[in-house]
C-alpha positions as CSV (number, residue, x, y, z in Angstrom):
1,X,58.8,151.5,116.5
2,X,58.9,154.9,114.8
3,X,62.6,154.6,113.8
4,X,62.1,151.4,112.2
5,X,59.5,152.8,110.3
6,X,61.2,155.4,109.3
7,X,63.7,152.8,108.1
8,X,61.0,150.9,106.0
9,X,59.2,153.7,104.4
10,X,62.4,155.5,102.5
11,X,61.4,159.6,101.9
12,X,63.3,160.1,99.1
13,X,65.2,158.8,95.8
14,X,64.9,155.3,94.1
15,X,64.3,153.9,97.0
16,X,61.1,155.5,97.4
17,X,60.5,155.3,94.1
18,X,60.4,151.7,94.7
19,X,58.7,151.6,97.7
20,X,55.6,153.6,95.3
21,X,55.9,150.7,92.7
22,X,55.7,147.7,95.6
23,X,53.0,149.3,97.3
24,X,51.1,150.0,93.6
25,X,52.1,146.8,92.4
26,X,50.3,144.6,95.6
27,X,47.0,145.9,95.3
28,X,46.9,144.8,91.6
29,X,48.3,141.7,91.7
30,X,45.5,140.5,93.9
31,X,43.0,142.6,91.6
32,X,44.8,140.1,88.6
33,X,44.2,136.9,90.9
34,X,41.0,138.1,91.6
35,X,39.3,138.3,88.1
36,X,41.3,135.1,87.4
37,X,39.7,133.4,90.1
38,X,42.9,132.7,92.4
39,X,41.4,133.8,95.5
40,X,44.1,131.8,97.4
41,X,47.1,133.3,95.7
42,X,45.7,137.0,96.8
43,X,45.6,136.3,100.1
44,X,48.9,134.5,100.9
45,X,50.6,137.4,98.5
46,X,48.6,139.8,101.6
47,X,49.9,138.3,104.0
48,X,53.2,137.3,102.3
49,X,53.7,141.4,102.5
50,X,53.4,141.0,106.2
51,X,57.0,138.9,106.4
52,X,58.5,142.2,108.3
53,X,56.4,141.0,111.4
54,X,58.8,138.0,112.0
55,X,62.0,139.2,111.0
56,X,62.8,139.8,115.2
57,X,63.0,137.4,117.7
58,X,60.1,135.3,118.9
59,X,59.2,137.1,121.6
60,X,58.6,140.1,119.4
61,X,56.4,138.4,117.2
62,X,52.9,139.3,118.9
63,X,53.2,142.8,119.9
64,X,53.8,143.2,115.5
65,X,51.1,141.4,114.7
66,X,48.9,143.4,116.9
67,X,50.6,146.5,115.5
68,X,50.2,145.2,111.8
69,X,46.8,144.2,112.7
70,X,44.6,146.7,111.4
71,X,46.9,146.5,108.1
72,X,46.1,142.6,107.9
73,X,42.1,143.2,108.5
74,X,42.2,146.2,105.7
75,X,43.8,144.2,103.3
76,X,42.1,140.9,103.7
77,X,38.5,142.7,103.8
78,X,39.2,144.4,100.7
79,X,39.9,141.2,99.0
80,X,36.5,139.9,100.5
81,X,34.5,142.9,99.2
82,X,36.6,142.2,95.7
83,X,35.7,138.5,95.3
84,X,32.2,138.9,96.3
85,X,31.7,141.6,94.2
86,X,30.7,140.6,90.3
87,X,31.2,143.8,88.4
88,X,34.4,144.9,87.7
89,X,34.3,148.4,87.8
90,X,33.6,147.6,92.2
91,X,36.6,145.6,92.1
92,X,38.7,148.5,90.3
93,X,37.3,150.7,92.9
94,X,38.7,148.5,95.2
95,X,41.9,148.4,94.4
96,X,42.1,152.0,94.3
97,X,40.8,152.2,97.6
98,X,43.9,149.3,98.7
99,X,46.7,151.6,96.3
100,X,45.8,154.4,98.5
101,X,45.8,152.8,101.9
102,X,49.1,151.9,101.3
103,X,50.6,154.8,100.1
104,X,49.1,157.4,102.1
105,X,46.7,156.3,105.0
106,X,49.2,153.3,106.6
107,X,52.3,154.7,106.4
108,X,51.2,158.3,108.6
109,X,51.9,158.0,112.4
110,X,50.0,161.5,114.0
111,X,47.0,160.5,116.3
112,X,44.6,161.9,113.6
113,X,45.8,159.3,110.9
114,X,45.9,156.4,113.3
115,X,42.3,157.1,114.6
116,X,41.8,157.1,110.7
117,X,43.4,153.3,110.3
118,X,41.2,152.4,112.9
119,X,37.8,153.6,111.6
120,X,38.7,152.1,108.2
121,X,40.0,148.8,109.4
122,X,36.6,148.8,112.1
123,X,34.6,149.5,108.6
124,X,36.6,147.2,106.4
125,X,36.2,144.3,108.6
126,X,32.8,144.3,109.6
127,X,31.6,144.8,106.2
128,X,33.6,142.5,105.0
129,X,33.2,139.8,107.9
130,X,29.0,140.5,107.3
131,X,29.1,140.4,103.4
132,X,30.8,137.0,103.7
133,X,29.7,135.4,107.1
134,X,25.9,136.8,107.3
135,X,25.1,133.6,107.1
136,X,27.2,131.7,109.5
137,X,25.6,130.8,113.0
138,X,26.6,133.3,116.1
139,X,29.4,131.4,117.9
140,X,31.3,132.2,114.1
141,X,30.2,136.0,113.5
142,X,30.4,136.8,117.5
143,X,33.7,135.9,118.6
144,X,34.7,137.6,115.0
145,X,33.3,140.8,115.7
146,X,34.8,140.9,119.1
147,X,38.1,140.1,118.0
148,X,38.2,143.3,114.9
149,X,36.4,145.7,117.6
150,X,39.5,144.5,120.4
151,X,42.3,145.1,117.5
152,X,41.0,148.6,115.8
153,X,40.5,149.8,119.1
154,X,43.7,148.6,120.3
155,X,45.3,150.1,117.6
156,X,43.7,153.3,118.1
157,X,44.7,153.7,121.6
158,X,48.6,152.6,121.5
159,X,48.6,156.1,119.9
160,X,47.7,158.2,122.8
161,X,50.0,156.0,125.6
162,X,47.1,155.0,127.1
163,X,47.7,153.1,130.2
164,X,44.3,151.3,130.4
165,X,44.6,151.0,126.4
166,X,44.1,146.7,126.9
167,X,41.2,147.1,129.7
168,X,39.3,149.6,126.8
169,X,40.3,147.6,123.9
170,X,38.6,144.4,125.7
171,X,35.8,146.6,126.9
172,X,34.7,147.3,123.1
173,X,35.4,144.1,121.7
174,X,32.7,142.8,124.3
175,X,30.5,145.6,123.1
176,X,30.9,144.5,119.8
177,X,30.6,140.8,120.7
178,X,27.6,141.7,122.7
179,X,25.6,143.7,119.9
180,X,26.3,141.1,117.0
181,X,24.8,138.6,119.8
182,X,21.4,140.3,120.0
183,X,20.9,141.8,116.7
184,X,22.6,138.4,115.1
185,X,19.2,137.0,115.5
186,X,17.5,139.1,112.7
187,X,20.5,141.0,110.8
188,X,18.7,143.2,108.7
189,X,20.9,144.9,105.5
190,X,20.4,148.3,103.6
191,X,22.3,147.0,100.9
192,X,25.6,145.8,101.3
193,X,25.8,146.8,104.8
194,X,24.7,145.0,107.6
195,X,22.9,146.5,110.4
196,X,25.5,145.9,113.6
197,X,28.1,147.5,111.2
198,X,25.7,150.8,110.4
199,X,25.5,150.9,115.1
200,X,29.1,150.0,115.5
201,X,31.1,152.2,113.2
202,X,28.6,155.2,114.4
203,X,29.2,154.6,118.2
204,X,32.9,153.9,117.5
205,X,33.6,156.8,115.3
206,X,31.7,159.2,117.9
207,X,33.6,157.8,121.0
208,X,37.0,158.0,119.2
209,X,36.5,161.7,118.2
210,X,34.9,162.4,122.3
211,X,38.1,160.7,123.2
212,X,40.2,162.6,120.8
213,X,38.9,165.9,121.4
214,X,39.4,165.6,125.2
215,X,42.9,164.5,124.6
216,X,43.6,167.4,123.3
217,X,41.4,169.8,125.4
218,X,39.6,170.7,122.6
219,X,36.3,169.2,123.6
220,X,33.7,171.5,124.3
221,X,30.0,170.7,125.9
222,X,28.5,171.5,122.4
223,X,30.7,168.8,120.6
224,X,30.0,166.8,123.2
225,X,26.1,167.2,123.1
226,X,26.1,166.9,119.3
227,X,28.1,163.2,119.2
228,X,25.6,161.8,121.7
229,X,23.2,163.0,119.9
230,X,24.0,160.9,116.5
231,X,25.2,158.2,118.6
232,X,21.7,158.0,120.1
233,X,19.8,158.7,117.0
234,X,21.8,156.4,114.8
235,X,21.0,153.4,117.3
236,X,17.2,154.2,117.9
237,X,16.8,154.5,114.1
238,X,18.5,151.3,113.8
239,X,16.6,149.2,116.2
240,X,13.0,151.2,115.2
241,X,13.8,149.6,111.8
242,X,15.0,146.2,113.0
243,X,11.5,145.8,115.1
244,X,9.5,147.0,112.0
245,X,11.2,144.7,109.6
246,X,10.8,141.6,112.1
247,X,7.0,142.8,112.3
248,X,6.4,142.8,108.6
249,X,8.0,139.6,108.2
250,X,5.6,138.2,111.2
251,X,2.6,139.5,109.6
């Protein structure tokens, strides 16, 4: 798989010259189709980008989507945030954001950059999937939210050679599942964010950097003390403030 990377993203001369342009040239296009109201033509040019994945034999075919997953869900959330976004200026923002995901963030292989993708693509999706779909019943947003958690985390631990990387990938997208589930029932938003996103991407983020540390040794009892910690304050703020808002509304 690194090889054929390799292959793909050229280091130097016109061909990477090229490769910059393609890679600037995506993000606006669907910025274009976007203002213009073409919704459907920036998505299949997304996933038209994608046509790599089945240029092997069938039997190949699912292990690269899986490994182009994360891409997919950063891509397509970004054009959700874009088209339900009215100001402009958001959308440019955007496409910045897209530009330099695909120029700097995808294209890095170290076990720093893909527990990066990950976080982004967990973020992406989930804000993306609740700015959309926080109105669609639970057997929609559930199975949704389990699916992004299984992928991200799937992607995140296919770097480390983990051999019980499917068990933990399906263990957190039933996390996932589970908490949209419960908290589906009154989603509360600060903004544009809904609450299971705020719980998720904190619990995530703090298990992927325990994990991270330890895989490196580098994990110390302080460290460890100090993630619990926000993991455990983040959700007890969060659920404080989903009881109080259900209460006000009661009253």
């Amino acid at each position: 798989m690194r090889p054929l990377l390799a292959k793909i993203k050229p280091a130097t001369g016109f061909s990477k010259t090229i490769y910059v342009v393609l890679n600037v040239l995506l993000p606006l296009l669907v910025f274009a189709f976007v203002r213009m109201h073409f919704f459907q033509l920036a998505l299949a040019i997304i996933l038209l980008s994608k046509w790599r994945m089945f240029a092997v034999r069938p039997r190949f075919w699912p292990a690269h989507i899986r490994a182009n997953a994360v891409d997919i869900i950063v891509g397509v959330s970004l054009l959700t945030l874009m088209v339900h976004s009215s100001s402009q200026l958001v959308q440019l923002a955007l496409t910045a954001v897209y530009a330099g995901w695909l120029l700097f963030i995808k294209p890095a292989s170290s076990a720093l950059m893909v527990s990066l993708q990950a976080t982004i693509g967990m973020l992406c999706g989930l804000m993306a999937l609740f700015t959309s779909g926080g109105s669609w019943p639970l057997y929609g947003l559930v199975p949704v939210t389990g699916i992004i958690c299984y992928l991200v985390a799937r992607h995140f631990f296919d770097s480390f050679d983990e051999g019980y990387a499917r068990l933990l990938s399906y263990m957190w997208g039933y996390f996932g599942a589970a908490l949209v589930w419960l908290l589906g029932h009154w989603l509360v938003f600060y903004g544009v964010v809904a609450q299971p996103v705020v719980i998720l991407v904190a619990i995530g983020y703090s298990l992927a950097t325990l994990y991270y540390l330890d895989h490196h040794d580098r994990l110390s009892k302080g460290v460890r003390r100090q993630l619990v910690f926000v993991m455990v304050a983040v959700s007890l703020v969060m659920l404080v403030s989903l009881v109080l808002s259900a209460h006000n509304k009661i009253v």
